[in-house]
Z-matrix of the N, CA and C atoms (Angstrom, degrees):
N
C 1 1.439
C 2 1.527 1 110.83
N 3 1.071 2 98.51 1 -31.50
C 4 1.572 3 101.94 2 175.46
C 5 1.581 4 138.51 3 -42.53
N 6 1.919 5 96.52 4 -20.78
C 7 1.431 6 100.21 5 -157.68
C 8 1.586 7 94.30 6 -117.93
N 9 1.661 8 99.90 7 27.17
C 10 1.549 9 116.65 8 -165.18
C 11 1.856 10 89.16 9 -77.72
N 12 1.334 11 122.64 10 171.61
C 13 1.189 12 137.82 11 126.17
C 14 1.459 13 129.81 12 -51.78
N 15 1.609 14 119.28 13 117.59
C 16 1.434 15 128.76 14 -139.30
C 17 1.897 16 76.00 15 -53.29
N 18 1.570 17 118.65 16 -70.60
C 19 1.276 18 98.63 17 -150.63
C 20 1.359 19 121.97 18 -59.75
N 21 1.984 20 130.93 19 -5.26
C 22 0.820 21 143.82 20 166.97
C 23 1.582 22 96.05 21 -55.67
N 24 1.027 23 129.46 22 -60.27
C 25 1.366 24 115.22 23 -167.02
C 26 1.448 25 132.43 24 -73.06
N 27 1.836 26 97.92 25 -8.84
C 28 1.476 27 101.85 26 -170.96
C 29 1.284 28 98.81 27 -91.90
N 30 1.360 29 111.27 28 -6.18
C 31 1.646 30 121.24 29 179.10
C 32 1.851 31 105.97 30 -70.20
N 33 1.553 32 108.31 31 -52.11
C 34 1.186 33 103.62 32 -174.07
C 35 1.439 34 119.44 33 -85.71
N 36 1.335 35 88.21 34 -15.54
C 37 1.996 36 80.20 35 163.68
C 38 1.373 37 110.47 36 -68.73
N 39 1.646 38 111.05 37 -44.39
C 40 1.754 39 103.04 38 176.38
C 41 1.368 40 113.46 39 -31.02
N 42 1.499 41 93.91 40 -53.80
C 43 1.785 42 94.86 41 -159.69
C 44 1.451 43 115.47 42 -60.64
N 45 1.292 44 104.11 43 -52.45
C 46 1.627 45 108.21 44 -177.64
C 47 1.627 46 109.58 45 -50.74
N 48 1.614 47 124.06 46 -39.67
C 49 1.670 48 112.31 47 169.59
C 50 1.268 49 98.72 48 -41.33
N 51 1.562 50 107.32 49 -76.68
C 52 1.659 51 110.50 50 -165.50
C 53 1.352 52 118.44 51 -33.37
N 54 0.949 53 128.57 52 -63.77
C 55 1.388 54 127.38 53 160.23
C 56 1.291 55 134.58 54 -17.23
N 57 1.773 56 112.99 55 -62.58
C 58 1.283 57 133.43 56 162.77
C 59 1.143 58 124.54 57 -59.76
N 60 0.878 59 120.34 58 -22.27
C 61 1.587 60 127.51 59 167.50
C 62 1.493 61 111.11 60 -80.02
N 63 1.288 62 123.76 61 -45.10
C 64 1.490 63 133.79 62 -168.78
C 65 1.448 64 107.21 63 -71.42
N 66 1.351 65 125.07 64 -41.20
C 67 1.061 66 142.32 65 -172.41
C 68 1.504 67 107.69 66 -79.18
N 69 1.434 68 118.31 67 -80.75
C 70 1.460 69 132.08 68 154.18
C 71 1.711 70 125.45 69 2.51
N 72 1.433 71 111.08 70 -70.78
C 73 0.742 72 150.24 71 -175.83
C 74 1.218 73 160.91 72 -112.54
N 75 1.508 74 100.86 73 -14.79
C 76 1.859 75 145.69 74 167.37
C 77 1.832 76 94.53 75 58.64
N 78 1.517 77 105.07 76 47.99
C 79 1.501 78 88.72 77 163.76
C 80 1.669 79 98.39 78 -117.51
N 81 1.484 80 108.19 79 -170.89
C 82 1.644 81 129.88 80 -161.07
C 83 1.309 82 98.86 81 -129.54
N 84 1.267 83 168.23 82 169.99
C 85 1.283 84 156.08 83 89.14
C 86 1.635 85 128.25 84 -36.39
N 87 0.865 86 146.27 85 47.39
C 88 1.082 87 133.32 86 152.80
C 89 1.773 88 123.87 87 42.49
N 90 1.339 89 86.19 88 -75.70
C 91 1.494 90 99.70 89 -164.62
C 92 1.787 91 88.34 90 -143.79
N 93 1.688 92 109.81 91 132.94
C 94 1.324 93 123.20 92 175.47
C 95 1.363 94 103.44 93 -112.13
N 96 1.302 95 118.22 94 134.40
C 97 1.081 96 118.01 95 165.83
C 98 2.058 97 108.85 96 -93.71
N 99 1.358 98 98.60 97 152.40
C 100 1.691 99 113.63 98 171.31
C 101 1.966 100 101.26 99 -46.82
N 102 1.080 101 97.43 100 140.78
C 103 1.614 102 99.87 101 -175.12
C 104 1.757 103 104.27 102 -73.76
N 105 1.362 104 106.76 103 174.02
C 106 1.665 105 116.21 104 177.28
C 107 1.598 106 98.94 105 -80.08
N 108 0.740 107 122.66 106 -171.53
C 109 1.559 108 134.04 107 150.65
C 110 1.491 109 107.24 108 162.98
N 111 1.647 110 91.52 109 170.10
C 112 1.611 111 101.15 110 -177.40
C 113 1.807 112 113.80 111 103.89
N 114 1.119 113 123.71 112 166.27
C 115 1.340 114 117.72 113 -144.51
C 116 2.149 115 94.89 114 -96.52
N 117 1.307 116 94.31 115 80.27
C 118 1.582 117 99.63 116 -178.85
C 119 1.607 118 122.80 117 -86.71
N 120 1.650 119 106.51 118 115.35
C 121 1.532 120 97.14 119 -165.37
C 122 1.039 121 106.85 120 97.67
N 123 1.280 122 132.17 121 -39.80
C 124 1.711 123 121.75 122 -160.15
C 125 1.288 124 123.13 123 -72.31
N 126 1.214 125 132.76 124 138.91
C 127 1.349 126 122.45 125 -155.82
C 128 2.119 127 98.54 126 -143.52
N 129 1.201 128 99.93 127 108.64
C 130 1.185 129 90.64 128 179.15
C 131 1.643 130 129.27 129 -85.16
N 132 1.513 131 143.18 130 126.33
C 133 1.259 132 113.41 131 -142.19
C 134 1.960 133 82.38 132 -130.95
N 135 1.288 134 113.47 133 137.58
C 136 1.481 135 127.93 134 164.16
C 137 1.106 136 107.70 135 -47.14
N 138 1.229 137 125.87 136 146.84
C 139 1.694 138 124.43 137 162.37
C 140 1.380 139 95.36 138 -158.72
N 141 1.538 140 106.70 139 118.66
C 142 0.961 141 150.02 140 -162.41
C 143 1.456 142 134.16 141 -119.17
C-alpha cells in the first residue's frame, strides 16, 4: 500500500475502518467525514 497514491491510500484506509466497524461491531456510519491527513504533531528533531 505504500507505493499507493497518498489519496489512494487514504481511500483504503477509509475502507478498511468502514469495514471494521461494520464487522466488529455491526454499526454503519451515517455520515463520513473527509479523513485527517498530513504530518500532525510530527516534529522532526536533528541529532547530531
Amino acid at each position: 500500500m505504500q507505493h499507493l497514491d497518498v489519496r489512494a491510500q487514504l481511500a483504503v484506509k477509509q475502507r478498511v475502518l468502514e469495514d471494521n466497524l461494520q464487522h466488529l461491531s455491526r454499526l454503519r456510519a451515517e455520515t463520513m467525514f473527509r479523513p485527517i491527513h498530513g504530518r500532525l504533531g510530527v516534529t522532526t528533531i536533528a541529532r547530531g
